[in-house]
C-alpha positions in Angstrom: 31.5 23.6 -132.3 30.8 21.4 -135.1 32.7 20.9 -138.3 30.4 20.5 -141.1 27.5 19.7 -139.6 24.6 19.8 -141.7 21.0 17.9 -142.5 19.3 17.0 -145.4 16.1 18.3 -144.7 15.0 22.1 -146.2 12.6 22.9 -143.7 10.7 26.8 -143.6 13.3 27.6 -140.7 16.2 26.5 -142.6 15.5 28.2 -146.0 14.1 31.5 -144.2 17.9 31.7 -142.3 19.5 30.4 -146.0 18.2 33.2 -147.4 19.0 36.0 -145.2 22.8 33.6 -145.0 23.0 34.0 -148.8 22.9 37.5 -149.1 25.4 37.9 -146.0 27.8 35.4 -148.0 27.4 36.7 -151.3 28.3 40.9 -149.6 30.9 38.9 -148.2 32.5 37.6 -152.2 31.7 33.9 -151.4 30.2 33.9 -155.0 32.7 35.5 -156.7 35.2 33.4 -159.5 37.6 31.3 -157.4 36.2 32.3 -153.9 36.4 28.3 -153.2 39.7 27.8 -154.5 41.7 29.5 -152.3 41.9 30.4 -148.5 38.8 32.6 -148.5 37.9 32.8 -144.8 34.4 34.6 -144.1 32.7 35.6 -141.3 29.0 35.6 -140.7 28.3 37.8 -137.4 24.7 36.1 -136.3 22.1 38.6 -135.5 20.9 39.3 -131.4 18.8 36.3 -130.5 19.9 34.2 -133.0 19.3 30.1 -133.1 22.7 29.3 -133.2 22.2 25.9 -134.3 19.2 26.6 -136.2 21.9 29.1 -138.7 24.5 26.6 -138.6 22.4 23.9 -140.0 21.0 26.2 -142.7 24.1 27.4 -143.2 25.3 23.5 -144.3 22.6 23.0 -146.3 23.3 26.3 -148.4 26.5 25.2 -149.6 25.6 21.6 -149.8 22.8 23.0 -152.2 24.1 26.2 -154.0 27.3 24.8 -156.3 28.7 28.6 -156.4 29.3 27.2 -152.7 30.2 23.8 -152.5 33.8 23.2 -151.0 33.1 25.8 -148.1 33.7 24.5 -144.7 31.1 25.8 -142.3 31.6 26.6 -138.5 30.6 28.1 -135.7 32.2 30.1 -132.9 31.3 28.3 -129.4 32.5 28.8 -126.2 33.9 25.0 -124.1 31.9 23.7 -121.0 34.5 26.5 -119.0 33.5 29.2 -120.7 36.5 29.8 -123.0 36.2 30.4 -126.5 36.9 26.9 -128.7 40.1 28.4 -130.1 41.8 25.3 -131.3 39.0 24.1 -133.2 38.7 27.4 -135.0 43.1 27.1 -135.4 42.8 23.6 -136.7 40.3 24.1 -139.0 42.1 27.7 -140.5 45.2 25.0 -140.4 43.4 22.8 -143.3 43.7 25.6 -146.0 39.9 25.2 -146.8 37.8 27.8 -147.4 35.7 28.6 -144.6 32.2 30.2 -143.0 32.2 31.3 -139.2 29.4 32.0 -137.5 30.1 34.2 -135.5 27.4 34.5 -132.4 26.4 37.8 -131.0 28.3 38.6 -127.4 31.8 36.4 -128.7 34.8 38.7 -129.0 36.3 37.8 -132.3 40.2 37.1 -131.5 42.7 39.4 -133.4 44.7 36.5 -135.4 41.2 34.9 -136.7 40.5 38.9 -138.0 43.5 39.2 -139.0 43.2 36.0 -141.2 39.2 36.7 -142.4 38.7 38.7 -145.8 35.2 39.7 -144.8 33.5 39.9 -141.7 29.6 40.7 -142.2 26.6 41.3 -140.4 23.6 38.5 -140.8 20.5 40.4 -141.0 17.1 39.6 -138.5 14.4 37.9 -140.6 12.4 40.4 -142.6 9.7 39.3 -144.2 10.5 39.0 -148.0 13.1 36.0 -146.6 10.1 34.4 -145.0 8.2 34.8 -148.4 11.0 33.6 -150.5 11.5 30.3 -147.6 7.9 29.7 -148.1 7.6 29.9 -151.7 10.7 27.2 -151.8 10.1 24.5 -149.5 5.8 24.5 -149.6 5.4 26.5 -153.1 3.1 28.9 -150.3 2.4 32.3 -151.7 3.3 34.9 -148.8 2.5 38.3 -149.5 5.0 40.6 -147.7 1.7 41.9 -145.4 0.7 38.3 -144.0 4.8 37.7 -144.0 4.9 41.1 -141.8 2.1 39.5 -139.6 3.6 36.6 -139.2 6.7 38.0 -137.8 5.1 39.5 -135.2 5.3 36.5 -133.5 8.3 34.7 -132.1 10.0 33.1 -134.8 10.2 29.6 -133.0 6.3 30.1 -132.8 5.9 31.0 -136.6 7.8 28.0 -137.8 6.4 25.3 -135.8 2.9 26.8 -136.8 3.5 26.7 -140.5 2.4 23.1 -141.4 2.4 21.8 -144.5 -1.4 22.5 -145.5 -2.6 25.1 -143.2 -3.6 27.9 -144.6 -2.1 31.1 -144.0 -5.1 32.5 -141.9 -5.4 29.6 -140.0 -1.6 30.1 -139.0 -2.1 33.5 -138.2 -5.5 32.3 -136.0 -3.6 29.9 -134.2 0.2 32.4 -134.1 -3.2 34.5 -132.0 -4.2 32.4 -130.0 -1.3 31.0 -128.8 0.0 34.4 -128.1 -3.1 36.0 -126.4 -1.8 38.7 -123.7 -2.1 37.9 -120.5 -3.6 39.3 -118.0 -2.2 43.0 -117.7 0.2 43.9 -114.9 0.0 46.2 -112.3 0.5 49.5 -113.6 4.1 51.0 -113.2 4.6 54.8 -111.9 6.9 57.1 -114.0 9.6 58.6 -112.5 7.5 62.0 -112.3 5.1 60.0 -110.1 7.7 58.9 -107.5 9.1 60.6 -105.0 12.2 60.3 -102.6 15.1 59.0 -105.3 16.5 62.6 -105.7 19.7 62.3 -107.7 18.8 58.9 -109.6 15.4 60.7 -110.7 16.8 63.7 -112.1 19.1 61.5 -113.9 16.1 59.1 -114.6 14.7 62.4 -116.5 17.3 63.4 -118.0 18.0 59.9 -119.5 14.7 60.2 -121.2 15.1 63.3 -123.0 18.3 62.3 -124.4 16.6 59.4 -125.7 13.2 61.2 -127.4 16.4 63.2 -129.0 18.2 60.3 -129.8 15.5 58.3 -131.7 14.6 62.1 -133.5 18.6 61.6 -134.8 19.2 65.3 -132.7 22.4 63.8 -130.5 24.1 60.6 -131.4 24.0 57.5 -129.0 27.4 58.7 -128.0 25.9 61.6 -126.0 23.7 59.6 -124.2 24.2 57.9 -120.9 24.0 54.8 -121.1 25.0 53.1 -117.9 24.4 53.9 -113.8 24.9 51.7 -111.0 22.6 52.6 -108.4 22.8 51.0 -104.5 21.0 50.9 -101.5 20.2 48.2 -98.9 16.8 46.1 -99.6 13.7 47.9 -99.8 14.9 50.9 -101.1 13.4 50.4 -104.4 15.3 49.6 -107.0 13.5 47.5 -109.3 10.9 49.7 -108.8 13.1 52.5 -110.2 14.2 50.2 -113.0 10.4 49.7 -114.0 9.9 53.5 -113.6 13.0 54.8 -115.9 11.4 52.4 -118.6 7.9 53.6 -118.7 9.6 57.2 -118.7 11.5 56.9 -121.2 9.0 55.0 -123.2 11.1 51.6 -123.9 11.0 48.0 -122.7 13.0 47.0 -119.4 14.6 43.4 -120.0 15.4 42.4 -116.1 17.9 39.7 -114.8 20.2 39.4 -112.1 23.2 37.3 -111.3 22.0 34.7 -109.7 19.8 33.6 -112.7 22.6 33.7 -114.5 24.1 31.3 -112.8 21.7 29.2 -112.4 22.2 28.1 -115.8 24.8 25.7 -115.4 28.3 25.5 -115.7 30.8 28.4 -116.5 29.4 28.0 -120.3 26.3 27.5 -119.7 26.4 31.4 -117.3 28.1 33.2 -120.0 25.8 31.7 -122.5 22.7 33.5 -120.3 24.5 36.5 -120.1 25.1 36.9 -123.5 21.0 35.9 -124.4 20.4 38.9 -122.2 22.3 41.4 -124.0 21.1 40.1 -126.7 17.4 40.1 -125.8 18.0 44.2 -124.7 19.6 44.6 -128.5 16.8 42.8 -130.1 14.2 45.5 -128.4 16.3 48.3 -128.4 15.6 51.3 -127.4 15.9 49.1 -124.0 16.8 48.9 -120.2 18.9 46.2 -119.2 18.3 45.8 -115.5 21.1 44.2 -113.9 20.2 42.7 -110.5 22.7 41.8 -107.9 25.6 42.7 -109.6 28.0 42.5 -106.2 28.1 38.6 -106.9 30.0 39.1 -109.9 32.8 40.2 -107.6 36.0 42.0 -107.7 39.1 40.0 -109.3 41.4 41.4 -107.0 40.2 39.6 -104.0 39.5 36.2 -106.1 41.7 33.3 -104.8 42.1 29.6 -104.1 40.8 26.8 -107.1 37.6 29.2 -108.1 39.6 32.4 -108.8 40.6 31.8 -112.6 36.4 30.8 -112.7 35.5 33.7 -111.6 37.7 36.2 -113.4 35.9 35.0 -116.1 32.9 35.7 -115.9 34.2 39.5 -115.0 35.9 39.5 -118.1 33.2 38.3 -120.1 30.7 41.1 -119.0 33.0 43.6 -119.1 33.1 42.5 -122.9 29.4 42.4 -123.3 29.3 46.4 -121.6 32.2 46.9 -123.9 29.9 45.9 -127.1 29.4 49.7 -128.5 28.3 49.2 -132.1 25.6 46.0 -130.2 24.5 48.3 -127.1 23.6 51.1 -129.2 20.2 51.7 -127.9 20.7 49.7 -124.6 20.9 51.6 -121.4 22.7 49.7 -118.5 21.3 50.0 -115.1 23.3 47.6 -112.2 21.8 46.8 -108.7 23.2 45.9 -105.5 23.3 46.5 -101.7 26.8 46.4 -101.9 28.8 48.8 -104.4 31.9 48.0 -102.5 32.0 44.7 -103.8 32.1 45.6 -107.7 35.1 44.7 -109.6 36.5 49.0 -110.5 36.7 47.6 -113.8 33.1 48.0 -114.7 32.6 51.3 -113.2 35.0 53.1 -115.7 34.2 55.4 -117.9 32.3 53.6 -120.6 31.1 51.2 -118.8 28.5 52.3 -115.3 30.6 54.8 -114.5 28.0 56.6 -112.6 27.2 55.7 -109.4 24.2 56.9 -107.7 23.1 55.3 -104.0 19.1 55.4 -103.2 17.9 55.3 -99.6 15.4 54.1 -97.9 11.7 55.5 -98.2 10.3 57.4 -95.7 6.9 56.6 -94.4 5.7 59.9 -96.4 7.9 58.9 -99.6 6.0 55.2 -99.4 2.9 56.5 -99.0 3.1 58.7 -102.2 3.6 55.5 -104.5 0.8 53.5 -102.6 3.0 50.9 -101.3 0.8 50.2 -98.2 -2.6 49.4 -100.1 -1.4 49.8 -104.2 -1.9 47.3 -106.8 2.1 47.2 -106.8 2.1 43.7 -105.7 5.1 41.9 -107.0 6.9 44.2 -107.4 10.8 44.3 -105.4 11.8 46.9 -103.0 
């Protein structure tokens, strides 16, 4: 976390972020008659995917530049190198009596005595393409017409800023956005679920799943009635990526796929909670999603942590059992867990909420794996 910390620089990231920042601070009453005299404490709650940095530095340079704003102290939530939440910064700088701006990143639970002291706490919009037109039409005088601004963003955002020079041309951004981003190669094609054979239970429920959610997008049943969480088992080579892969193209969403272990192999305790957050954010961001969660024993079960690594790994149980927890940010997100061994799972995430179906998937048979072309398909690549 970083107190203050701005630049001097309006770049087209900074003012697209500014803009959609302004409108979040000003449904918050930042710009209302002595909002910077007194304790106002608001809180900006960063959209899924979100540059943290990037938002904190436009951030500064809005209330360095907007005198409506100027004595606002800007932060931003952050977890330490140990994965806890940076508490006493956030204390010492509620301490100072100034008023403040939190950032507040997607996958952080907010702690009860900082919402007890905020007045507002609002949502940042995504980038939508009138605050690209406005960021262009400030920092390069380009005129954007909310089309080309709609093209633009169908690009990464990280792609659409770097390519944005000072002098190109519009269509030569949008020729280069192109052909940076051609699609590769296509990838073997998936089966549905109707396709496969030999997962019994987890198929009917695969089927099942994807009605409710053709109902759920036509607003006939609420996300509340859906199901939206299953741990599924079975030793290796029982095929459940494969069913992962299948329930998407079934129901007609995106799969985002991860497992522990590259989770982990992030870093430090930080560094893994930080890369589990990006992927529930990631399945948010492209919701109507699966998130696929691979290997989900390793998490473990806190009751038979002990010795120097148990308080380490309690926390990382704790901190996905607050990303499953996230209602309001999971709408949309269907939770599948993996593992060859369901025995291992902390009971915590298997209650009712949370994957609190379990379904196990055996072994194909020889007639079963013969029916999805395993032997001689184009399926290459793809776990069993």
């Amino acid at each position: 976390m970083n107190l203050g910390r701005s630049t001097s620089t309006v770049t087209i990231a900074s003012a697209t972020y500014g803009v959609a920042l302004k409108a979040a601070m000003r449904l918050a009453g930042a710009f209302l008659k002595g909002a910077t005299t007194r304790q106002t404490v608001i809180i900006l709650k960063l959209p899924p995917q979100a540059d943290e940095r990037a938002y904190e530095a436009a951030a500064g340079l809005l209330v360095k530049r907007t005198p409506n704003l100027l004595g606002f102290l800007v932060i931003r939530a952050d977890v330490t190198r140990r994965g806890l939440l940076d508490v006493k910064t956030l204390d010492d700088a509620l301490f100072r009596g100034r008023p403040l701006v939190i950032l507040w990143p997607l996958g952080i639970k907010v702690p009860i005595h900082i919402v007890a002291a905020a007045d507002r706490i609002v949502d940042v919009r995504s980038v939508r393409p009138f605050h690209l037109v406005s960021a262009a039409k400030e920092v390069e005088g380009r005129l954007l017409d909310i089309g080309e601004a709609t093209r633009l963003l169908e690009y990464p955002l990280a792609s659409v800023f770097a390519s944005m020079r000072a002098g190109r041309s519009t269509e030569l951004v949008l020729k280069r956005l192109q052909a940076a981003h051609l699609a590769p190669d296509p990838l073997p094609s998936v089966p549905s679920l109707d396709e496969l054979q030999g997962y019994g239970e987890a198929r009917e429920w695969g089927l099942a799943l994807a009605e409710d959610i053709r109902a759920w997008e036509s607003a006939q049943i609420p996300w509340s009635e859906v199901d939206r969480g299953i741990l599924i088992s079975g030793p290796p080579g029982s095929g459940k990526t494969l069913f992962a892969s299948a329930l998407a193209r079934t129901c007609g969403v995106e799969v985002v796929a991860t497992s522990v272990s590259r989770w982990q192999s992030a870093g430090h305790l930080g560094d893994m909670l930080g890369a589990m957050r990006k992927s529930f954010q990631e399945a948010a961001a492209k919701k109507p999603c699966i998130l696929f969660l691979d290997e989900l024993d390793s998490i473990g079960d806190r009751a038979t942590f002990k010795g120097d690594n148990a308080q380490y790994s309690s926390q990382v149980v704790n901190g996905l059992l607050e990303l499953v927890d996230g209602f309001d940010r999971l709408e949309g997100v269907v939770v599948v867990g993996a593992t060859n061994f369901p025995e291992k799972i902390d009971p915590a995430l298997l209650r009712a909420g949370r994957l609190d179906r379990h379904i196990a998937i055996s072994l194909p048979d020889a007639e079963t794996r013969l029916s999805i072309g395993v032997q001689n398909s184009p399926l290459i690549g793809i776990q069993f």
